[in-house]
MIDOSE-1310 file (N, C-alpha, C; in nm, 2 decimals, decimal comma, always signed):
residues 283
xxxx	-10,02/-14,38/-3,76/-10,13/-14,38/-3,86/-10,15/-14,24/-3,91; -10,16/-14,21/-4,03/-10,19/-14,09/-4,09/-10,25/-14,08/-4,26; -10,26/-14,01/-4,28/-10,33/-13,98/-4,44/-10,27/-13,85/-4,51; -10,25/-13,93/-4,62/-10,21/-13,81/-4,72/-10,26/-13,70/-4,79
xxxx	-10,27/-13,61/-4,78/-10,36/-13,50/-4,81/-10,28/-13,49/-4,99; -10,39/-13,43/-5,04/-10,33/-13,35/-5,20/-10,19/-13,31/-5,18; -10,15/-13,23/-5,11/-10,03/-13,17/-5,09/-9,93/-13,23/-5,08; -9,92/-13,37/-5,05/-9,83/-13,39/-5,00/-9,81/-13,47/-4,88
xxxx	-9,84/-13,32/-4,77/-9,86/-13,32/-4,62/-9,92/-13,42/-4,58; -9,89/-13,51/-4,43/-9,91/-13,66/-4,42/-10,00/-13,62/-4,23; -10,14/-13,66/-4,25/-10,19/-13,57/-4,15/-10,21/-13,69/-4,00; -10,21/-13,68/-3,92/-10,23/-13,79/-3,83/-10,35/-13,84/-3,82
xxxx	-10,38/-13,97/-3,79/-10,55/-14,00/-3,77/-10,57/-13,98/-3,63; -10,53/-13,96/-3,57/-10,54/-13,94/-3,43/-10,52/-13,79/-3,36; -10,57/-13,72/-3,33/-10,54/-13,55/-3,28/-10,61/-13,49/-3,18; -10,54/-13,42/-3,13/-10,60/-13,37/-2,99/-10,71/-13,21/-3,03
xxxx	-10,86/-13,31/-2,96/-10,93/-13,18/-3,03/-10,90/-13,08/-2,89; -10,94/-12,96/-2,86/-10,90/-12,85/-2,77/-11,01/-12,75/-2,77; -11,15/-12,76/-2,76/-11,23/-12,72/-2,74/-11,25/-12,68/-2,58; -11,29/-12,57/-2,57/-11,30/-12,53/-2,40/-11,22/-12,55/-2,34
xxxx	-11,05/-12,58/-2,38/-10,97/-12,58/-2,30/-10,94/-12,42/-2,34; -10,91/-12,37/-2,21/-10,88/-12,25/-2,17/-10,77/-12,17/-2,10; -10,71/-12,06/-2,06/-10,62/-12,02/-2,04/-10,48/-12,08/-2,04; -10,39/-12,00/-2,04/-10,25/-12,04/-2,11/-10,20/-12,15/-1,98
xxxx	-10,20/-12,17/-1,84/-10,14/-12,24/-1,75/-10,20/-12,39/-1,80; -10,36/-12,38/-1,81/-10,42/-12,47/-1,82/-10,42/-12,56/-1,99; -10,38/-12,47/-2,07/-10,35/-12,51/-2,25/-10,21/-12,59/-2,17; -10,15/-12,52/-2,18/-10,01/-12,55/-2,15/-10,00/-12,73/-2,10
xxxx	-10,04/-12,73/-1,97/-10,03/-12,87/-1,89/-10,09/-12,95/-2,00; -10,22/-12,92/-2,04/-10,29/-13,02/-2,13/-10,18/-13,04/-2,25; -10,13/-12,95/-2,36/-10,06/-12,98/-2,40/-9,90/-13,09/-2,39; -9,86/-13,02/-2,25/-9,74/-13,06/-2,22/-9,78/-13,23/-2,21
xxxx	-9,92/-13,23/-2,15/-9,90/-13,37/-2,15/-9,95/-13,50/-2,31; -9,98/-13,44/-2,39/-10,07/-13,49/-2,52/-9,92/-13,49/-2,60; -9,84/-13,40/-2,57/-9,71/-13,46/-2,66/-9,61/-13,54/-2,61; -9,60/-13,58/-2,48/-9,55/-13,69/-2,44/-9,57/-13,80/-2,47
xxxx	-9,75/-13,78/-2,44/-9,84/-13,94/-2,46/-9,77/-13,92/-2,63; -9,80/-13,86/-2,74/-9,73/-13,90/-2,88/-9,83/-13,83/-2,97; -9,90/-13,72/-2,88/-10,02/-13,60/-3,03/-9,92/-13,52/-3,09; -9,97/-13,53/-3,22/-9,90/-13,47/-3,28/-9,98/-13,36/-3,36
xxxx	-10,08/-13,38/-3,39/-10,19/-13,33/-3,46/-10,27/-13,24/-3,31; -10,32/-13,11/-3,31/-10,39/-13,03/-3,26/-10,50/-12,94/-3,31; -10,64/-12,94/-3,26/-10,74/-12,92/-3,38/-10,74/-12,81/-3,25; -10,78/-12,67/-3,31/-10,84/-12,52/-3,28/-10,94/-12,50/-3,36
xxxx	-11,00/-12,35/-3,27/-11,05/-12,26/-3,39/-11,12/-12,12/-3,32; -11,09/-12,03/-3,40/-11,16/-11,88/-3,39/-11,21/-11,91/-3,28; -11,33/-11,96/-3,30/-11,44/-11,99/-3,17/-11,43/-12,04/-3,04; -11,33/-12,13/-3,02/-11,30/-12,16/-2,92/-11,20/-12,07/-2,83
xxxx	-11,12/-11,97/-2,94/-11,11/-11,86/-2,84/-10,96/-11,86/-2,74; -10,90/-11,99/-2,80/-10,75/-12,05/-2,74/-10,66/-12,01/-2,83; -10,67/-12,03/-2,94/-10,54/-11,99/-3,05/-10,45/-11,90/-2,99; -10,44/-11,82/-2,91/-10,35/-11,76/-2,85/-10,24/-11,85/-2,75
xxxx	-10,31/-11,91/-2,68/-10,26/-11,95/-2,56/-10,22/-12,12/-2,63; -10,25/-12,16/-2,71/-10,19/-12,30/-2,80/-10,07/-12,26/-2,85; -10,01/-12,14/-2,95/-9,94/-12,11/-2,99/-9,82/-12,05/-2,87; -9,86/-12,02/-2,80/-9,76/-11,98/-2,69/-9,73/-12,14/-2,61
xxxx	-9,82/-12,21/-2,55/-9,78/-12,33/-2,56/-9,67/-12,40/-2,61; -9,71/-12,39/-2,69/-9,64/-12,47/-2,87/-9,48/-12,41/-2,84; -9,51/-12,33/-2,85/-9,33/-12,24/-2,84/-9,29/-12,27/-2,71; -9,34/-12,29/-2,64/-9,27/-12,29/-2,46/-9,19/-12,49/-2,48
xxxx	-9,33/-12,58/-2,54/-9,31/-12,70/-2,50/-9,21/-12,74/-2,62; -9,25/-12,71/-2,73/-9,16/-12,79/-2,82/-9,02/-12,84/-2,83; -8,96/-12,71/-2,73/-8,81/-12,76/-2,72/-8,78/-12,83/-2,62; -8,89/-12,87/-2,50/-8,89/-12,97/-2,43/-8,90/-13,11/-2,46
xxxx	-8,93/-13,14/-2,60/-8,97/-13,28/-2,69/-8,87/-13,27/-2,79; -8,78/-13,20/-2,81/-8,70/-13,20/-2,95/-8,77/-13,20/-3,01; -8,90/-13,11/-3,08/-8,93/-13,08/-3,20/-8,94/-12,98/-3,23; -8,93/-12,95/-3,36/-8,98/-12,83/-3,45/-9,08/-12,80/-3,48
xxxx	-9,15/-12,67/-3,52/-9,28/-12,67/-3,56/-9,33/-12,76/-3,70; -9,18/-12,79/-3,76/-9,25/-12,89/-3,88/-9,26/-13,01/-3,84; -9,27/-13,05/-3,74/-9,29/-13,19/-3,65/-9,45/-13,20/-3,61; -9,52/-13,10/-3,62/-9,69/-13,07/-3,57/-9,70/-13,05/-3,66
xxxx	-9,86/-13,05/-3,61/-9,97/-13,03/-3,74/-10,08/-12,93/-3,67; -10,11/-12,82/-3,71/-10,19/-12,76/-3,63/-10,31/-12,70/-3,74; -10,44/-12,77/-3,68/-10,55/-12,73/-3,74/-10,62/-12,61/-3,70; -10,71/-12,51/-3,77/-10,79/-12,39/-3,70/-10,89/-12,35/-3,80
xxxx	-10,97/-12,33/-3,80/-11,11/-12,25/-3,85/-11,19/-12,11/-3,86; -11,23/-12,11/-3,95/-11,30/-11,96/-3,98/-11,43/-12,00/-3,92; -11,45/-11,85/-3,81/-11,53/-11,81/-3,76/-11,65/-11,78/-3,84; -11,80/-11,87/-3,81/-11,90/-11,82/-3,96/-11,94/-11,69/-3,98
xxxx	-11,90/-11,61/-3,89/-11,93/-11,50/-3,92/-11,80/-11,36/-4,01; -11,75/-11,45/-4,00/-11,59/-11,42/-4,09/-11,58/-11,47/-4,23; -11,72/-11,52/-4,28/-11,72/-11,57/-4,40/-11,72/-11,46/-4,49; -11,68/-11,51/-4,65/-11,70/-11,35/-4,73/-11,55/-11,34/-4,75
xxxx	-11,45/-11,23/-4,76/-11,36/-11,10/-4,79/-11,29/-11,12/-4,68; -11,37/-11,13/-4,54/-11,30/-11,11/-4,45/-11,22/-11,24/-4,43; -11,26/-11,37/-4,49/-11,19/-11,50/-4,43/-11,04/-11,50/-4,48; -10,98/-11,40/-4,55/-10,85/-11,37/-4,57/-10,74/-11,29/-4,46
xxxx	-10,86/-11,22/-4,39/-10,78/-11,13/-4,28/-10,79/-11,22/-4,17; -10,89/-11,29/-4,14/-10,92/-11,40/-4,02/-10,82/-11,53/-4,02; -10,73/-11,58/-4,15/-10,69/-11,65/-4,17/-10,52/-11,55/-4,05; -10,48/-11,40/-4,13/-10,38/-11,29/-4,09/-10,41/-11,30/-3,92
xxxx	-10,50/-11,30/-3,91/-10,53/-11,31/-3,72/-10,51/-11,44/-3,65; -10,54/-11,50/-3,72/-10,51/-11,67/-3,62/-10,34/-11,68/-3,65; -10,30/-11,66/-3,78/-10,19/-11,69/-3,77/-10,09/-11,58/-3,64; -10,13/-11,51/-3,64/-10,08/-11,36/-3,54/-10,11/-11,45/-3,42
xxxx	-10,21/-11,48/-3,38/-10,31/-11,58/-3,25/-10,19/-11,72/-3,21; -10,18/-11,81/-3,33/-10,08/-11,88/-3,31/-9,96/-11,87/-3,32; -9,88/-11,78/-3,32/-9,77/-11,72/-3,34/-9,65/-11,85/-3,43; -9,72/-11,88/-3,54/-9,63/-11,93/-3,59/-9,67/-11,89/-3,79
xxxx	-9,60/-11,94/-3,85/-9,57/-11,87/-4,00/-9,65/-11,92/-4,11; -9,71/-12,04/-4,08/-9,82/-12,14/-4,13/-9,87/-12,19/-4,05; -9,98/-12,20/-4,11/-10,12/-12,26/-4,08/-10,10/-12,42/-4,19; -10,12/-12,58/-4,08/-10,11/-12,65/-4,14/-10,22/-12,72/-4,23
xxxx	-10,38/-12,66/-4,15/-10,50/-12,71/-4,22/-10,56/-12,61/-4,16; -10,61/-12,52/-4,25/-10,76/-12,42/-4,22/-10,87/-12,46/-4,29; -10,97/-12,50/-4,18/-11,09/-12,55/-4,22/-11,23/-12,42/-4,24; -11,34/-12,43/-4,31/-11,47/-12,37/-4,34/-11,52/-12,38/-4,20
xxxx	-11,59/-12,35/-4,09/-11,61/-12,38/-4,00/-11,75/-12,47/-3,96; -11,86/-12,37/-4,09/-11,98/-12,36/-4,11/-12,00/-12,34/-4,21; -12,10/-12,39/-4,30/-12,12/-12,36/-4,43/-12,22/-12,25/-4,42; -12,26/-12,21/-4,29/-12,34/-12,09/-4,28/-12,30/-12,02/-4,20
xxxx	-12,37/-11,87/-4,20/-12,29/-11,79/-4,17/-12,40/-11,73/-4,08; -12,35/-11,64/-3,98/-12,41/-11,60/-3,81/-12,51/-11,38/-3,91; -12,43/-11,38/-4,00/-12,48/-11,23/-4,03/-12,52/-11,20/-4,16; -12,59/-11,29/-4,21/-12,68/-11,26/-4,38/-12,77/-11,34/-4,40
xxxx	-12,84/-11,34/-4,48/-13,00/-11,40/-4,53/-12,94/-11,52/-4,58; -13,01/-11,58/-4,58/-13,02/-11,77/-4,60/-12,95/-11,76/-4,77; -13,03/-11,64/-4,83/-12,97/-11,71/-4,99/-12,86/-11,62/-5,04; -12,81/-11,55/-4,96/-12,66/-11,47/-5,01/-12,53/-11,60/-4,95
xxxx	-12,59/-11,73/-4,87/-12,52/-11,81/-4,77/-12,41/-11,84/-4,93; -12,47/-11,89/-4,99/-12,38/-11,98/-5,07/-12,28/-11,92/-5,17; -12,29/-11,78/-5,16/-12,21/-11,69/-5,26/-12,11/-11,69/-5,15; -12,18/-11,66/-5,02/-12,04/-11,56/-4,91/-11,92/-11,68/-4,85
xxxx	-11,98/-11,79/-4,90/-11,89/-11,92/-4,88/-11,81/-11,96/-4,96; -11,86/-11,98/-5,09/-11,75/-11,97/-5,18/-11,65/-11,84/-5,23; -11,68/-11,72/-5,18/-11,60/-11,63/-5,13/-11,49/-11,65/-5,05; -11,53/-11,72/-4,94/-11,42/-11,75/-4,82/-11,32/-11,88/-4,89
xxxx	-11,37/-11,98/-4,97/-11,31/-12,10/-5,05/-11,20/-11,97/-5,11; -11,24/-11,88/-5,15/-11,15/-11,80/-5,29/-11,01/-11,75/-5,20; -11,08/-11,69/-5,06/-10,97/-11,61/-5,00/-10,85/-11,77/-4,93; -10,93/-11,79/-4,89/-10,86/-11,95/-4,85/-10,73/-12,02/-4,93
xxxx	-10,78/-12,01/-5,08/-10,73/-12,03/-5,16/-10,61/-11,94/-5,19; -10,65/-11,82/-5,18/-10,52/-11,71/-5,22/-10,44/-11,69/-5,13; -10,48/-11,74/-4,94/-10,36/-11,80/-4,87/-10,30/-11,91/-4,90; -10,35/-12,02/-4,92/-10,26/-12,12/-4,94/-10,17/-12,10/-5,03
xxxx	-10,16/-12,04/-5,15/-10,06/-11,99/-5,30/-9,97/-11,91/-5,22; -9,99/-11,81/-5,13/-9,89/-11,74/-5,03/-9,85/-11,79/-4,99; -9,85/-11,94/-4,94/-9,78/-12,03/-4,82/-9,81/-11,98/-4,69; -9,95/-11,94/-4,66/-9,97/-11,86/-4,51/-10,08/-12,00/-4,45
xxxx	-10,11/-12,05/-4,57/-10,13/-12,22/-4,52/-10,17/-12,33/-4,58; -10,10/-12,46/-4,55/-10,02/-12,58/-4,64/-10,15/-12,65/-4,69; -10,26/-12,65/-4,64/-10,42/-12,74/-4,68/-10,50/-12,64/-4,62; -10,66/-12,65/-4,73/-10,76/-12,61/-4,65/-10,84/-12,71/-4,70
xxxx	-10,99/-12,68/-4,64/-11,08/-12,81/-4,65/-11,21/-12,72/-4,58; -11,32/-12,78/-4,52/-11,41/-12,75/-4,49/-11,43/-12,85/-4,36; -11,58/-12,82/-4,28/-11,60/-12,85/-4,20/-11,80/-12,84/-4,23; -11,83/-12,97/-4,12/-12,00/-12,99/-4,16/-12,02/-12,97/-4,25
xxxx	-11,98/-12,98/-4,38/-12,00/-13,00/-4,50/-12,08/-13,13/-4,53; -12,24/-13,11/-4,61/-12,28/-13,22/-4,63/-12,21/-13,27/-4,80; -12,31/-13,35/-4,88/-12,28/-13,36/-4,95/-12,29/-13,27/-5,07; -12,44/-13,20/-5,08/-12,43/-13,07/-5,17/-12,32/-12,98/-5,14
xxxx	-12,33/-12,98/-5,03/-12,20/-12,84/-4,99/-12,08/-12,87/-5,12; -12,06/-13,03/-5,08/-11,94/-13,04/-5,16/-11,97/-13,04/-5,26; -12,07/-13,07/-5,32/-12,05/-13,08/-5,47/-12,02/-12,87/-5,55; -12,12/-12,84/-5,49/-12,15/-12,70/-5,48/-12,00/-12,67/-5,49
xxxx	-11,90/-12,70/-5,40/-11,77/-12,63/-5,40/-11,70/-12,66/-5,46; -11,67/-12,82/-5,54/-11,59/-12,86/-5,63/-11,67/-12,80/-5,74; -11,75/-12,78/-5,80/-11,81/-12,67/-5,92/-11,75/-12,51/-5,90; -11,69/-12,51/-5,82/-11,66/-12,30/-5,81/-11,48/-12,33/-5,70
xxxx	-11,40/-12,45/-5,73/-11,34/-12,47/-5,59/-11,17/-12,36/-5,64; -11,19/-12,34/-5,72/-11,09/-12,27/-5,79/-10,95/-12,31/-5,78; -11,01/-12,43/-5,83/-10,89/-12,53/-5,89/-10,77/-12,59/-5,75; -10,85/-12,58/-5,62/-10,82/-12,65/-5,51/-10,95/-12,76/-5,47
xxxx	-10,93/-12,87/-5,47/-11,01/-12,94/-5,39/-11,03/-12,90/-5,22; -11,13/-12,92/-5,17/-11,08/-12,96/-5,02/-11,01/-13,07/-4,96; -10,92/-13,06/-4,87/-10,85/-13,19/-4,84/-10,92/-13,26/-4,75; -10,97/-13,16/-4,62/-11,07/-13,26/-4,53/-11,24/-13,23/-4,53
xxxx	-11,30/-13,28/-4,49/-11,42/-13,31/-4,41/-11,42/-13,30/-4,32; -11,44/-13,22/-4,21/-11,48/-13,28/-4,06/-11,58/-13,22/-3,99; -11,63/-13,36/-3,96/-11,81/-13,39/-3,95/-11,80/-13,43/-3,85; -11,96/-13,45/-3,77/-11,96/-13,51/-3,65/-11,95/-13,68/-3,70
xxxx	-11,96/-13,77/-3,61/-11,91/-13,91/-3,63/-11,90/-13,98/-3,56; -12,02/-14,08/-3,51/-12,00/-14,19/-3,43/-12,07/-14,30/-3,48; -12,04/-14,38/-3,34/-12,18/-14,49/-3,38/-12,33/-14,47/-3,40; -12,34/-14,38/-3,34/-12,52/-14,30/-3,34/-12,53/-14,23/-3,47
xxxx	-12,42/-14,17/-3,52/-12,45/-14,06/-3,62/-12,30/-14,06/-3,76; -12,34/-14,17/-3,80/-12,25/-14,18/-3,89/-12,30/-14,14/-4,06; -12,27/-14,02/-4,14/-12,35/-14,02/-4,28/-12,25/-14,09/-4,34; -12,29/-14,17/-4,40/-12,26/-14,26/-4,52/-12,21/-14,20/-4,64
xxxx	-12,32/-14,13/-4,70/-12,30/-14,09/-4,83/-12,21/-13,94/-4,81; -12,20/-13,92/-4,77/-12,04/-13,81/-4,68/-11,93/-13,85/-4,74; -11,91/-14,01/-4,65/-11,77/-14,04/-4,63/-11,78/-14,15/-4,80; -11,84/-14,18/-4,84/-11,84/-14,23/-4,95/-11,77/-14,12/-5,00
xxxx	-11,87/-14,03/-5,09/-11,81/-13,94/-5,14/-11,70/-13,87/-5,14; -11,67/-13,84/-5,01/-11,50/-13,80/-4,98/-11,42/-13,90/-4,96; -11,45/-14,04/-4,99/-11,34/-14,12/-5,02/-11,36/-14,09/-5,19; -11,42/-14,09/-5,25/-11,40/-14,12/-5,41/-11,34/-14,00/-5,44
xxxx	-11,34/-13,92/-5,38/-11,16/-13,77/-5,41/-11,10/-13,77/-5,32; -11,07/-13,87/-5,26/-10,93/-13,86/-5,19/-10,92/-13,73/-5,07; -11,05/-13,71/-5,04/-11,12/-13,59/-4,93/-11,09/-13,70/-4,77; -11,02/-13,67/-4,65/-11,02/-13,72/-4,55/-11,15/-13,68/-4,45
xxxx	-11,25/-13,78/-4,41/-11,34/-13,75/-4,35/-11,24/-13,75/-4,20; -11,28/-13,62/-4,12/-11,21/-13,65/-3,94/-11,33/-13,58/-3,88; -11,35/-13,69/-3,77/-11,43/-13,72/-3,66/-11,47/-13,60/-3,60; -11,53/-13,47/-3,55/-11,53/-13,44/-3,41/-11,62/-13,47/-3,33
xxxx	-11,64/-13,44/-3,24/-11,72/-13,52/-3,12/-11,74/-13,68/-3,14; -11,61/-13,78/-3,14/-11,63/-13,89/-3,18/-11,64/-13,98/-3,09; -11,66/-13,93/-2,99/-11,70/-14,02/-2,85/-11,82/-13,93/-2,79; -11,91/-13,89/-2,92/-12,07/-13,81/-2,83/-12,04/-13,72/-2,76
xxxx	-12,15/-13,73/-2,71/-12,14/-13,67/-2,54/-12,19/-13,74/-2,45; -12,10/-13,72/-2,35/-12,09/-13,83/-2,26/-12,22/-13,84/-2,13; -12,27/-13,75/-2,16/-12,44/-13,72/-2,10/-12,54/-13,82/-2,16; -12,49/-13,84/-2,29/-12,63/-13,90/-2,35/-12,59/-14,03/-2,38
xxxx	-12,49/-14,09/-2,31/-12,47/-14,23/-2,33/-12,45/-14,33/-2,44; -12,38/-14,27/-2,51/-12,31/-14,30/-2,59/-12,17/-14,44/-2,56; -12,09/-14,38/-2,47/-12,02/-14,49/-2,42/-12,05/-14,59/-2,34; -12,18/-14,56/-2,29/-12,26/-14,65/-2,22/-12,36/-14,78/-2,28
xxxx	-12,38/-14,72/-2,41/-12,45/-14,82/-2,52/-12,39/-14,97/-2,48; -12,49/-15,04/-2,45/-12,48/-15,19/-2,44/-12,39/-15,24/-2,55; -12,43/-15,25/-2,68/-12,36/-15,34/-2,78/-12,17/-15,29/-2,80; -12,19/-15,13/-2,79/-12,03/-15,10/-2,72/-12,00/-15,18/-2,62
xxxx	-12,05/-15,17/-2,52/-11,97/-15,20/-2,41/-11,89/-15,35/-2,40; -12,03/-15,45/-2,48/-12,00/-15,61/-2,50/-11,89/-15,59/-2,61; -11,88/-15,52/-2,70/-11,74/-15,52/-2,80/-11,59/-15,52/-2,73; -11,61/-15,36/-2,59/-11,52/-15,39/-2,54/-11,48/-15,47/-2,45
xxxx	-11,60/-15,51/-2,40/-11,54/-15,65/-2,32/-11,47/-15,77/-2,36; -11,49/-15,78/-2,48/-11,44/-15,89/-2,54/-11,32/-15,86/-2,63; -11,28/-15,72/-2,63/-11,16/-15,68/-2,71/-11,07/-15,67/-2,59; -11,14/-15,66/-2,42/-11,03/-15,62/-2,29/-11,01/-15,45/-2,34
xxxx	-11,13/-15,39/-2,37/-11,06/-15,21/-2,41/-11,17/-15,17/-2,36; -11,15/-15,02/-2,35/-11,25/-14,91/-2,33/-11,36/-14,89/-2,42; -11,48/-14,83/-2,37/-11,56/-14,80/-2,49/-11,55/-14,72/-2,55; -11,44/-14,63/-2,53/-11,41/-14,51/-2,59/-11,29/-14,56/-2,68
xxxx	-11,19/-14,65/-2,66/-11,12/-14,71/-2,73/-11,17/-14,73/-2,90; -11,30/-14,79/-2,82/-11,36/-14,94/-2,94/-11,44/-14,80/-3,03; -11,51/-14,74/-2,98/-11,56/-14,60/-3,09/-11,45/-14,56/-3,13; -11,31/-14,53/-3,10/-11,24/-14,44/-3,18/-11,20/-14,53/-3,30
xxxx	-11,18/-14,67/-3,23/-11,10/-14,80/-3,36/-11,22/-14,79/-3,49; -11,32/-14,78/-3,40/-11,45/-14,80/-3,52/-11,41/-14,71/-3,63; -11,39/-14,56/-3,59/-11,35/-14,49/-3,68/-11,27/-14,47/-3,79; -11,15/-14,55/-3,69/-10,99/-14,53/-3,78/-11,03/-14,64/-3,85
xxxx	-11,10/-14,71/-3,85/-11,07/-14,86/-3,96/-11,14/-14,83/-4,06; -11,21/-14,71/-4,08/-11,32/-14,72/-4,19/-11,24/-14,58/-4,25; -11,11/-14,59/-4,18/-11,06/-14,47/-4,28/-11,09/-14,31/-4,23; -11,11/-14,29/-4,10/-11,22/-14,17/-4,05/-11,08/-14,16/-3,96
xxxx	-11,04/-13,98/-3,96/-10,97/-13,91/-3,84/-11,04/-13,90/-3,71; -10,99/-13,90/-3,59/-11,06/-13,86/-3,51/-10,97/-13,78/-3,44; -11,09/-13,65/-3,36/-10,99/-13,54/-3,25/-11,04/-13,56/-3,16; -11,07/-13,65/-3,07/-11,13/-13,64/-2,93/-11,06/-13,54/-2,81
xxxx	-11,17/-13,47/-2,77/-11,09/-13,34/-2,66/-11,11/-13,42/-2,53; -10,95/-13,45/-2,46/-10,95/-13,49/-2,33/-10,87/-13,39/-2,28; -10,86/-13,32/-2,14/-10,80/-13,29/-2,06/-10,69/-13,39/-1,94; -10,79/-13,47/-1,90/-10,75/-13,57/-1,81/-10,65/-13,66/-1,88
xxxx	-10,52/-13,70/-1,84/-10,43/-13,75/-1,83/-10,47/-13,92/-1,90; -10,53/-13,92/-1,81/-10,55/-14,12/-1,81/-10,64/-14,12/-1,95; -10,71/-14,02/-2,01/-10,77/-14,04/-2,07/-10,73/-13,97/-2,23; -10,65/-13,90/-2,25/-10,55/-13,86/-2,34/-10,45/-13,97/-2,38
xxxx	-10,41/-14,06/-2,27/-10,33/-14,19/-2,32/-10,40/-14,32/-2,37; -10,57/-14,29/-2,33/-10,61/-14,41/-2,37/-10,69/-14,40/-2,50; -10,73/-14,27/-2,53/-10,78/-14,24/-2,64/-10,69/-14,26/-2,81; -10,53/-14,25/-2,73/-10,40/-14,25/-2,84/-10,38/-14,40/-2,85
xxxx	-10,38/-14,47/-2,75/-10,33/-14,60/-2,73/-10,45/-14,71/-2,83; -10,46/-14,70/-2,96/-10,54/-14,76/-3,05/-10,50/-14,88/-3,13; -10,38/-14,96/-3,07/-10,31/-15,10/-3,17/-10,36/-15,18/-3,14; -10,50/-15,16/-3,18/-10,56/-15,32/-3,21/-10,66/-15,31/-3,31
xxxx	-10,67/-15,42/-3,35/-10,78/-15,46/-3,45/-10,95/-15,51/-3,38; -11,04/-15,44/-3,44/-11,20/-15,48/-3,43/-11,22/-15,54/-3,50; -11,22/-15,69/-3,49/-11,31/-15,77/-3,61/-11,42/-15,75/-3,69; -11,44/-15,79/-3,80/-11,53/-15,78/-3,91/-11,70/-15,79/-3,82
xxxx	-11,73/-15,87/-3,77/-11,86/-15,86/-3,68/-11,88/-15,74/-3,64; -11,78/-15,79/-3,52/-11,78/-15,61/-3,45/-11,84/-15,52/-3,52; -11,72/-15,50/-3,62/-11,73/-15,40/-3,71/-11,89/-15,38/-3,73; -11,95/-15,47/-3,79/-12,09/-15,49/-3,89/-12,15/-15,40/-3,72
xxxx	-12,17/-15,47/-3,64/-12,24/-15,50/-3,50/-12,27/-15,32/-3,48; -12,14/-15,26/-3,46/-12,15/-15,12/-3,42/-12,15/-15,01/-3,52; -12,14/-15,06/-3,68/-12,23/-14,95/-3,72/-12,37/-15,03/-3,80; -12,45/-15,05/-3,67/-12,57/-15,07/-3,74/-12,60/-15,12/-3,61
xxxx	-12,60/-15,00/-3,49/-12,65/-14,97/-3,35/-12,77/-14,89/-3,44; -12,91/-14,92/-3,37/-12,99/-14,87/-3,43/-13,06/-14,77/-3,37; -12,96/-14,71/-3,25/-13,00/-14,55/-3,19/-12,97/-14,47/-3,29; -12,97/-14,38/-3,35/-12,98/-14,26/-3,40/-12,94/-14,12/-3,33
xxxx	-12,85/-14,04/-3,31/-12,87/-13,95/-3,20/-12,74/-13,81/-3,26; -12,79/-13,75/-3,31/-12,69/-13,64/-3,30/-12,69/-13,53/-3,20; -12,53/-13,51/-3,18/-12,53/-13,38/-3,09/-12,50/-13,28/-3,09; -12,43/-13,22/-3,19/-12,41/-13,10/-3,25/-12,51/-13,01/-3,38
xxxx	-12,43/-12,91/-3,43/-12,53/-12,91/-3,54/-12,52/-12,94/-3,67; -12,64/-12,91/-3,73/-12,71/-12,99/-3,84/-12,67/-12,96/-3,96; -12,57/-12,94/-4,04/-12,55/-12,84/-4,17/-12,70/-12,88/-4,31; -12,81/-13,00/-4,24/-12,90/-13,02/-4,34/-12,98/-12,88/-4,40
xxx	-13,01/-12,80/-4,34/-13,08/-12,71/-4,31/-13,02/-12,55/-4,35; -12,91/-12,58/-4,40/-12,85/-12,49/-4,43/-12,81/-12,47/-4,60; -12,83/-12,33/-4,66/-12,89/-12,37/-4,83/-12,74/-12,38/-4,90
């Protein structure tokens, strides 16, 4: 399963997000085992503070799988405090971080930023669109896109995008916290909405939700299955970060179909609950 971005480039719906996974022994195992199960797709960024130890990974395992680096897909992100001038040199650092020659998707991280006043926000962003842009014409990387991007953001960006669209979206996304008018909109430009945190968090019961659970019982799957299928069917990437083995193969293992009810049933759970943050609020 995958999506075709403007470029070309053919992105997987399914990817291993890698959040708080940490040091190179511990990247490494997690890795070594996400490309057996069949990931192909690997989501980083600045902030998580791995990009080092993924890229050494990457080089240690690949020749263990017969692949090349043009066989992955490796995502990473600008740090919001690296917005501005500097998201050209931050782009020069991850790639150094990942030790490889392209970057396959660099995403906006935040449409706000950790070190200026609320109303310089929207200049110092489409600044970093610009530097973004003048990597990818270098070939230092194949797509860029954004991240928590609501809907003004985008519009805001396709008015100043300098003659690049963004290729993705990626927003939070579940059954509790699905925007609509998002993924509308980035289906009507061929913009790929992808998931993160698309199985919640697992504290606030999310995969515990009753009308999940009766979906998966009657599909014989996980509830973490049945949230990710909800996703993919509506056309939505997802990166769920698993460490654990059993749960890296079950998260990939998605060849089934959710019927039309279903479907209706679980997006229009009438909890509401987000768990990350908010890009509303930001100008």
């Amino acid at each position: 399963m995958s999506f075709e971005l403007h470029s070309g480039d053919k992105i997987p719906l399914i990817g291993l997000g890698t959040y708080m996974v940490e040091g190179f022994a511990r990247t490494r195992d997690v890795l070594d085992h996400a490309l057996s199960v069949g990931y192909r797709l690997f989501d980083t960024a600045k902030m998580y503070q791995n990009e080092v130890h993924i890229g050494a990974a990457l080089k240690d395992l690949l020749p263990k799988y017969n692949l090349q680096r043009k066989d992955i897909f490796i995502t990473t992100k600008l740090l919001p405090s690296d917005h501005g001038e500097k998201a050209y040199d931050a782009i020069l650092e991850s790639l150094t971080k990942l030790d490889c020659e392209y970057i396959d998707l660099y995403l906006i991280h935040w449409p706000g930023s950790y070190v200026v006043s609320d109303w310089k926000i929207p200049k110092l962003r489409l600044e970093s669109w610009k530097q973004m842009v003048k990597a990818q014409r270098e070939g230092l990387v194949r797509n860029i896109g954004v991240s928590n991007y609501a809907v003004r953001h985008l519009k805001e960006l396709f008015n100043n995008a300098e003659g690049v669209l963004p290729a993705v979206n990626q927003i939070e996304w579940h059954p509790f916290y699905h925007p609509n008018d998002v993924l509308d909109f980035c289906k009507e430009n061929n913009i790929l909405v992808q998931a993160y945190m698309p199985l919640g968090s697992g504290s606030k019961g999310l995969l515990n939700e009753p009308q999940i659970k009766k979906v998966a019982t009657e599909l014989r799957k996980t509830s973490a299955q049945v949230i990710l299928k909800w996703s993919i069917q509506q056309g939505v990437g997802v990166i769920p970060k698993a460490v654990q083995e059993a749960h890296m193969e079950e998260n990939f293992n998605l060849d089934f179909t959710i019927p039309d009810g279903a479907m209706y049933e679980l997006s229009n759970i009438k909890k509401r609950l987000k768990y990350d943050w908010d890009p509303e609020g930001i100008p």
